[in-house]
C-alpha positions as CSV (number, residue, x, y, z in Angstrom):
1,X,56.5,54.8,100.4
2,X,55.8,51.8,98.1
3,X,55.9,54.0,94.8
4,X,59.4,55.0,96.1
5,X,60.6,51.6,96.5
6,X,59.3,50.0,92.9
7,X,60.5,53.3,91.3
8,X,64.2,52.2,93.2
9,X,64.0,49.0,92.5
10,X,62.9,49.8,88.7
11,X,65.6,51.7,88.5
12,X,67.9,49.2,89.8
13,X,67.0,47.1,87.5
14,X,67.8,49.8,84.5
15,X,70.9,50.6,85.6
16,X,71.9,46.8,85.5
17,X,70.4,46.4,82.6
18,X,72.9,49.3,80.7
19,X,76.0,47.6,82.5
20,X,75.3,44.7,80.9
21,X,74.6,46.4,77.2
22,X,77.5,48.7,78.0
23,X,79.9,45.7,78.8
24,X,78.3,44.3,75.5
25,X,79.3,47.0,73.6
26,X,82.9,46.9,74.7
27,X,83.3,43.1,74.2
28,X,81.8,43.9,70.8
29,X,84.1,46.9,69.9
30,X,86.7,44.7,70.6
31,X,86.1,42.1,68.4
32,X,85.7,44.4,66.2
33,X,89.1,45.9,65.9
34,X,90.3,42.3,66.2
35,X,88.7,41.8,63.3
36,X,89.9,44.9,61.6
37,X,85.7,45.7,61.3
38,X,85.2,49.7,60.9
39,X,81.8,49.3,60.4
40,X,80.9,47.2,63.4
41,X,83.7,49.4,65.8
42,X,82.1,53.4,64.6
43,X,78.4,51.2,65.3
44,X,79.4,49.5,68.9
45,X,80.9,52.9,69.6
46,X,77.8,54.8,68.9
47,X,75.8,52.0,70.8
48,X,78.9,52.8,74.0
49,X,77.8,56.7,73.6
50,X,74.3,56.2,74.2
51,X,74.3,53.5,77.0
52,X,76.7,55.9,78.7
53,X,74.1,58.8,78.3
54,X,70.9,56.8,79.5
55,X,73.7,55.8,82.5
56,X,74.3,59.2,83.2
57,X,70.7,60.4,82.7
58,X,69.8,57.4,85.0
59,X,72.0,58.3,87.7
60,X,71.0,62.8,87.8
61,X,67.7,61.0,88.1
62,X,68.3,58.9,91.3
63,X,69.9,61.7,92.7
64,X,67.5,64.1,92.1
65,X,65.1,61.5,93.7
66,X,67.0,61.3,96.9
67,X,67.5,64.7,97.4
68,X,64.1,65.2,97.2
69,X,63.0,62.2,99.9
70,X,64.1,63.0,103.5
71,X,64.3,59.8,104.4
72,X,65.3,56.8,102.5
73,X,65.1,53.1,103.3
74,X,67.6,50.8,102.5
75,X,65.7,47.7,103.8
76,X,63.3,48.0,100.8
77,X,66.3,47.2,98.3
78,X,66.5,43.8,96.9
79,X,70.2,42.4,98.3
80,X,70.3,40.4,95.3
81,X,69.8,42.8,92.5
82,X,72.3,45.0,94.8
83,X,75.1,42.2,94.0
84,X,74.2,41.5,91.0
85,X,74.6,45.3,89.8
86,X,78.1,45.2,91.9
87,X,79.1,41.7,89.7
88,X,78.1,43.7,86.7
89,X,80.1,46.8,87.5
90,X,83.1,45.4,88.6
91,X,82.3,43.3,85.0
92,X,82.9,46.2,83.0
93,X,85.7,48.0,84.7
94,X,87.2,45.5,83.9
95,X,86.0,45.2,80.3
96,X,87.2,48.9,80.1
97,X,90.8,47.9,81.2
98,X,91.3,45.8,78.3
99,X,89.8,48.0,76.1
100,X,91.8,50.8,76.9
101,X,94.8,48.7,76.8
102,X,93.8,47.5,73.7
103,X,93.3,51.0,71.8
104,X,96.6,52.2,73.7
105,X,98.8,49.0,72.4
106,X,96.3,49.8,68.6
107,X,97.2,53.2,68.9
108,X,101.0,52.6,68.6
109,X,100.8,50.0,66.2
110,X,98.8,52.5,63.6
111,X,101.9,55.0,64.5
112,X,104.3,52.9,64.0
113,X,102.8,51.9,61.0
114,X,102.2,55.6,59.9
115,X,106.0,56.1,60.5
116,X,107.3,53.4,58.6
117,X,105.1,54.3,55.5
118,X,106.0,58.0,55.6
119,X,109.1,57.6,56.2
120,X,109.3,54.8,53.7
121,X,111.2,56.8,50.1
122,X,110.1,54.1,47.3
123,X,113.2,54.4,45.8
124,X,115.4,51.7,44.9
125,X,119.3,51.5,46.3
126,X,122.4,49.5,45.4
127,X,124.3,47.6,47.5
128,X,127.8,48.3,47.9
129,X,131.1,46.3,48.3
130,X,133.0,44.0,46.5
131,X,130.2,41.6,45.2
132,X,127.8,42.2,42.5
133,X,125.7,45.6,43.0
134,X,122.1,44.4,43.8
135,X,119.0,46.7,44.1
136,X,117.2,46.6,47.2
137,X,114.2,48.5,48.9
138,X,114.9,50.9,50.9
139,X,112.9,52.2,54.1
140,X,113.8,54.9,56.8
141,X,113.2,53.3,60.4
């Protein structure tokens, strides 16, 4: 039973570990598109995809582990490391609100932008009226 409970408690300590790189990753995509950085963004995204796969990986593994145990004991698990991993989840959902909100508001601003340029004719029209005729740009909003 004491293999079980440092392979848990190893594992607990993973699985914190990749919340905190994953939160990380999304503080650093985020700086990233604040500062217009492709680069860094297409790396910490990469990074995101990977932590999320050793997350996942982690998580078929514990349960795999507990199907296989018929009985498991919760006193063996470390309450701190338990709220700790809580602190560090709740961390990054909230991370991942404001990123998504972030690519959302992004997202609208690249089609607005998108719209604007296409719809934008490059051609040059006068003014009309009774004054003097003066050229001005013209765009399509």
């Amino acid at each position: 039973m004491g293999d079980v409970v440092q392979t848990r408690s190893d594992k607990a300590g993973v699985h914190l570990s990749l919340l905190r790189s994953l939160s990380g990753e999304l503080d650093k995509a985020m700086g990233a598109i604040a500062q217009n950085h492709l680069e860094e963004l297409e790396a910490s995204i990469a990074r995101q995809q990977e932590l999320s796969s050793e997350l996942s990986e982690l998580a078929d593994d514990v349960m795999a582990g507990a199907r296989a145990q018929t009985v498991v004991c919760s006193s063996y698990s470390d309450p701190n490391l338990a709220r700790e991993i809580r602190a560090a989840q709740e961390q990054l959902r909230l991370l991942n609100l404001r990123y998504s909100m972030l690519l959302e508001h992004s997202s609208r601003s690249v089609a607005l932008m998108a719209s604007l340029f296409s719809s934008c004719k490059g051609e040059y029209q006068e003014a009309s009226g009774p004054r003097l005729k003066h050229q001005t740009w013209s765009c399509q909003m």
